[in-house]
MIBA-293231 format. One record per residue (C-alpha): residue in one letter; x, y, z. Coordinates in steps of 0.25 Angstrom, whole numbers, padded with zeros to 4 digits, always signed. Each point is the difference from the previous one (the first is absolute). Example, Ala and Ser with C-alpha at 12.3 -4.5 7.8 and 13.67 -1.06 7.14 Angstrom:
2
A+0049-0018+0031;S+0006+0014-0002;
REM end
This chain:
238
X+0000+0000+0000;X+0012+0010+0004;X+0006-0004-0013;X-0010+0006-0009;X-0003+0011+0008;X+0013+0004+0000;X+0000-0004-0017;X-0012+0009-0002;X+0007+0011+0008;X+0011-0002-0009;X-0009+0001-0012;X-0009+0011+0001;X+0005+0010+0008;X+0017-0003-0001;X-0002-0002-0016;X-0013+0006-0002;X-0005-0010-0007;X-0017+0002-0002;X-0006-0014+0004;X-0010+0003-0011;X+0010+0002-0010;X+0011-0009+0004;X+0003-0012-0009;X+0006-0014+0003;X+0007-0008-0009;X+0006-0015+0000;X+0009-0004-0007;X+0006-0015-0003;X+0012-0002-0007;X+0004-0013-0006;X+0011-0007-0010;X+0014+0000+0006;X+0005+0003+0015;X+0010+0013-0005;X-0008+0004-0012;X-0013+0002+0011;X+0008+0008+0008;X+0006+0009-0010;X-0016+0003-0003;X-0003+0001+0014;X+0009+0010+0003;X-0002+0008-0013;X-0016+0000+0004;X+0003+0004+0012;X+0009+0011-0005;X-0009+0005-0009;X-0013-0001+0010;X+0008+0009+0010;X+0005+0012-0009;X-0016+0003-0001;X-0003+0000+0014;X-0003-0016+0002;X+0002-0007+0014;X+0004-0016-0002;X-0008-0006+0010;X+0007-0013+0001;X-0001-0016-0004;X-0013-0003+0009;X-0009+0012-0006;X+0002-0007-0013;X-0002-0014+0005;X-0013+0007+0006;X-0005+0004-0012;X+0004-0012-0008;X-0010-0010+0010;X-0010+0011-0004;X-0001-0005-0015;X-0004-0014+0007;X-0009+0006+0011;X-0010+0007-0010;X-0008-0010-0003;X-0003-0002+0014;X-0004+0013+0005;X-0010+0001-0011;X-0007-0012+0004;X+0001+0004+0015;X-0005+0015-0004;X-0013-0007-0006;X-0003-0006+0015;X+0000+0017+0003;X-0010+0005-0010;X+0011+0002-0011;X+0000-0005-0015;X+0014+0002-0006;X+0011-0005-0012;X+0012+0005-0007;X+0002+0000-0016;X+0013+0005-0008;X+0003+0008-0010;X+0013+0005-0005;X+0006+0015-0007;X+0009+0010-0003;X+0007+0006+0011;X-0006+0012-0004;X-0014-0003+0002;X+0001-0007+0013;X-0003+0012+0008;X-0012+0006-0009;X-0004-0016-0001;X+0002-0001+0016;X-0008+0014+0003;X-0011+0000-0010;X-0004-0017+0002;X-0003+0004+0014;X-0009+0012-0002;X-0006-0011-0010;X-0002-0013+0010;X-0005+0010+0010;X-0010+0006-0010;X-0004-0012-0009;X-0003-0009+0013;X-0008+0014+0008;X-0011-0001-0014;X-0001-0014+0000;X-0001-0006+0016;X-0004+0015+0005;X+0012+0000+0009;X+0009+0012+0007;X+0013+0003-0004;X+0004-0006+0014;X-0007-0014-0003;X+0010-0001-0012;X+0014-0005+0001;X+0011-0001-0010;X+0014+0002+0001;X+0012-0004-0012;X+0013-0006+0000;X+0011-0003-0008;X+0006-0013-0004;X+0008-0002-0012;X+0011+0010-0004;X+0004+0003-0016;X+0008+0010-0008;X-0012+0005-0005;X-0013-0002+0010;X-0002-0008+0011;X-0013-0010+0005;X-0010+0005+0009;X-0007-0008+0009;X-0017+0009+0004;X-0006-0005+0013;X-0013+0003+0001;X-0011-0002+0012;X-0014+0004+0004;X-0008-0001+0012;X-0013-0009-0004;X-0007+0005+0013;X-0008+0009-0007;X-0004-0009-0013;X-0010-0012-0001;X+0011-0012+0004;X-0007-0007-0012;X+0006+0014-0011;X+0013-0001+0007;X+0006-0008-0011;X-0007+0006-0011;X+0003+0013+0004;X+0014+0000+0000;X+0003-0011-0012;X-0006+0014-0006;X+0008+0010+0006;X+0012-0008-0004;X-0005-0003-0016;X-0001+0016+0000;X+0012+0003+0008;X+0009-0009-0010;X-0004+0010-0011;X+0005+0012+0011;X+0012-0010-0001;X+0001+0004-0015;X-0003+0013+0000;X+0012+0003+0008;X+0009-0007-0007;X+0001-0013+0006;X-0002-0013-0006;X-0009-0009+0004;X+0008-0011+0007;X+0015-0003+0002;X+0003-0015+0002;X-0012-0006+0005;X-0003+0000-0014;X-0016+0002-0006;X-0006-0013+0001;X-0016+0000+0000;X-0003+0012+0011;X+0008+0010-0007;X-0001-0004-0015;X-0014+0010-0002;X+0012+0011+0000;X+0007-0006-0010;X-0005+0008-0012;X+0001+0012+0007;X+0014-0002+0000;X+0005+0001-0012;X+0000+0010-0012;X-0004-0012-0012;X-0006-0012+0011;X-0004-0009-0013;X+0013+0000-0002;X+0005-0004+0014;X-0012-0009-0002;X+0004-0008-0012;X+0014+0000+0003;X-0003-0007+0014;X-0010-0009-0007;X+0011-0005-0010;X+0011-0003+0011;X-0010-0007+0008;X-0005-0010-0012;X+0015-0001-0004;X+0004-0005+0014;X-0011-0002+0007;X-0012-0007-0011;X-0007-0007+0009;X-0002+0011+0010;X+0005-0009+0013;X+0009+0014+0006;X-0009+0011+0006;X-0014-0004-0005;X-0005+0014-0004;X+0010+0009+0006;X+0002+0013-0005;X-0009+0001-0012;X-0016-0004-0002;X-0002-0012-0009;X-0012+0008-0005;X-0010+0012+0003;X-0008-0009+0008;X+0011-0004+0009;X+0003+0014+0000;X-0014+0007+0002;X-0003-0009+0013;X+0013+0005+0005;X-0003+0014-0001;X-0013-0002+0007;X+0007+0008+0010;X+0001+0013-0005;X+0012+0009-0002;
REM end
């Protein structure tokens, strides 16, 4: 207890760090035992010419349990009136922070119109996971207090607000997944993804009869076999 009172004393007012702005990172490092280090300490280098305090080996073993405990919180929150799942998307570096600030005025608003809910009954929150030269992955959290919605809309309600939030996703420059890849929730987005989708479309179609002709690997992923499949698929509207 003393120790993290004395490191948020360290923090916030030794620092002056706002605990509303401030920003943790973890960092793994892997290949050989010298080449790990030079990178460690180049990171760390670079982290403190702009003001960065290294917090240490067991912040970031911390933080890495985190990526295994998720799962398990969502389903305890559910015992407390709380309905919640994460999705990724990825970007340019340059629209993280406009794709950050406006997808949470747009979680907020969407699920407000469709469950009738405050601001305050709305959670979400972002993090990053994947680093490249050119944009990174980022992982939307996104919860809602059912309290105040029929138990039997709960569901419904927010496989909606999450159809509409994907195309928030687009609109701010984000894709609409990283490496979970589309499968059968997220391939209504698919032609809206693309500039030419019949193109995408029989391009896919010709890899998958070239390798795949009897349609044994992921039985109507990614695109709809026909406009039937594809209209009771969108009986959820977006």
């Amino acid at each position: 207890m003393f120790k993290k009172k004395a490191t948020k004393f360290f923090l916030t007012s030794v620092k002056g760090f706002d605990p509303d702005q401030m920003v943790a990172a973890t960092t793994v490092f892997e290949g050989e035992a010298a080449a790990c280090k030079t990178n460690e300490n180049n990171m760390i280098a670079i982290a403190k010419k702009y003001g960065a305090v290294v917090g240490g080996p067991e912040n970031g073993k911390s933080g890495y349990q985190l990526t295994y405990m998720i799962a398990y919180i969502r389903d305890i929150i559910i015992s407390y009136s709380g309905i919640a799942e994460s999705f990724e998307t990825s970007c340019a570096w340059s629209q993280i922070g406009p794709l950050c600030k406006n997808l949470s005025s747009s979680i907020k608003s969407i699920t407000s119109r469709l469950a009738g809910l405050d601001p305050s009954d709305i959670w979400c929150s972002f993090r990053i996971t994947q680093l490249y030269e050119t944009g990174a992955a980022v992982y939307v959290y996104f919860a809602l207090n059912y309290q105040k919605i029929e138990i039997s809309r709960a569901v419904e309600i927010y496989e909606q607000a999450e159809a509409e939030i994907r195309f928030s996703v687009m609109k701010y420059g984000g894709s609409i997944i990283h490496h979970h890849g589309v499968g059968k929730l997220r391939k209504r987005f698919m032609e809206h993804s693309f500039a030419s989708f019949d193109l995408h479309k029989a391009m896919f179609k010709g890899l998958k009869d070239a390798v795949d002709p009897k349609n044994i690997f992921g039985v109507n992923n990614t695109i709809y076999r026909d406009e039937e499949e594809r209209a009771d698929d969108l009986k959820v509207k977006i």
